[in-house]
C-alpha positions in Angstrom: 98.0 22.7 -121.1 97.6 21.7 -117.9 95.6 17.8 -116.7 92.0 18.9 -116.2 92.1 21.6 -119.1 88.6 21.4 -121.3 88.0 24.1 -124.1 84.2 24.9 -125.4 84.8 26.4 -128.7 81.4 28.6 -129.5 81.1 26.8 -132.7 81.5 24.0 -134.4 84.7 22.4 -135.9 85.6 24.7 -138.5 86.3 21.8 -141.2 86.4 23.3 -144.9 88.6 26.1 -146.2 87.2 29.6 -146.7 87.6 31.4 -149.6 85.8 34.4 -148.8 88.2 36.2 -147.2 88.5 33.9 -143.6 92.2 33.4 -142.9 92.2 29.9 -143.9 92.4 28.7 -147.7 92.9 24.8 -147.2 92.4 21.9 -145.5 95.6 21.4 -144.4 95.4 24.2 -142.1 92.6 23.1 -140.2 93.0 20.4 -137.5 89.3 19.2 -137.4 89.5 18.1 -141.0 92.4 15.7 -140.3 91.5 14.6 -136.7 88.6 13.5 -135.0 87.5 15.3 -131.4 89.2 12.8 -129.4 92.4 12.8 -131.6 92.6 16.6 -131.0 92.0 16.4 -127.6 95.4 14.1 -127.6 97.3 16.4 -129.4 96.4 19.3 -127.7 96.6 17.3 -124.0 93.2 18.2 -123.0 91.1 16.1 -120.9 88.1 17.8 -122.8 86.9 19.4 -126.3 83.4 20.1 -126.8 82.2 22.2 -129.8 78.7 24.0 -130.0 76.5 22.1 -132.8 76.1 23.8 -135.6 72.3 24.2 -134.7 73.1 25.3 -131.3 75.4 28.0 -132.6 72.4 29.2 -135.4 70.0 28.9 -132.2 72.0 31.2 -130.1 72.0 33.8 -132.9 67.9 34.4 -133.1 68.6 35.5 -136.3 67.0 34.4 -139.6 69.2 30.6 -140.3 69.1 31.6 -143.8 71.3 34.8 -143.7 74.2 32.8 -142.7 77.5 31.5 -144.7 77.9 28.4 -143.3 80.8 27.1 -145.7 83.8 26.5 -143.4 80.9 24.2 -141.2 79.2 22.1 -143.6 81.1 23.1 -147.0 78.1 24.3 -148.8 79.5 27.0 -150.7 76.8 29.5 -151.2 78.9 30.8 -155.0 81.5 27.8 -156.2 84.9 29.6 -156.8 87.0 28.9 -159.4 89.5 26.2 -159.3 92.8 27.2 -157.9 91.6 30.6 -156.3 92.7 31.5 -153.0 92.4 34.4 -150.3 96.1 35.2 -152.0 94.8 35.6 -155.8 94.7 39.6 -155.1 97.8 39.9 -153.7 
């Protein structure tokens, strides 16, 4: 990217797999588990990399906060899978 880029993801680091069907199954594919903000920032060459709080992003719904999976945010996993499953287990 070009000097002076800045991205504004709407929502906040996405830092825990998903096993719910999300195409992401572990950590290792997620680059805000292993890096802080300003490490990504770096490695991407931006100059800027602000996510939406997790609040913020809830607030901007003006839904009911409760209806929400929030797993690959906070990792509060709303039914703990089974060791060892995956998104690949029914393929």
């Amino acid at each position: 990217m070009a000097q002076g880029d800045t991205i504004l993801p709407l929502c906040p680091p996405h830092c825990c797999p998903c096993c719910y069907g999300i195409d992401f199954s572990t950590r290792g594919e997620l680059i805000a588990c292993q890096y802080t903000v300003e490490e990504v920032e770096e490695f991407i060459g931006l100059d800027s990399l602000c996510y939406l709080s997790l609040s913020g992003m809830l607030e901007a719904t003006k839904l009911e906060q409760n209806g929400f999976c929030l797993a690959c945010f906070d990792g509060k996993y709303p039914i703990q899978s089974e060791e060892g499953f995956s998104k690949l287990c029914l393929e």
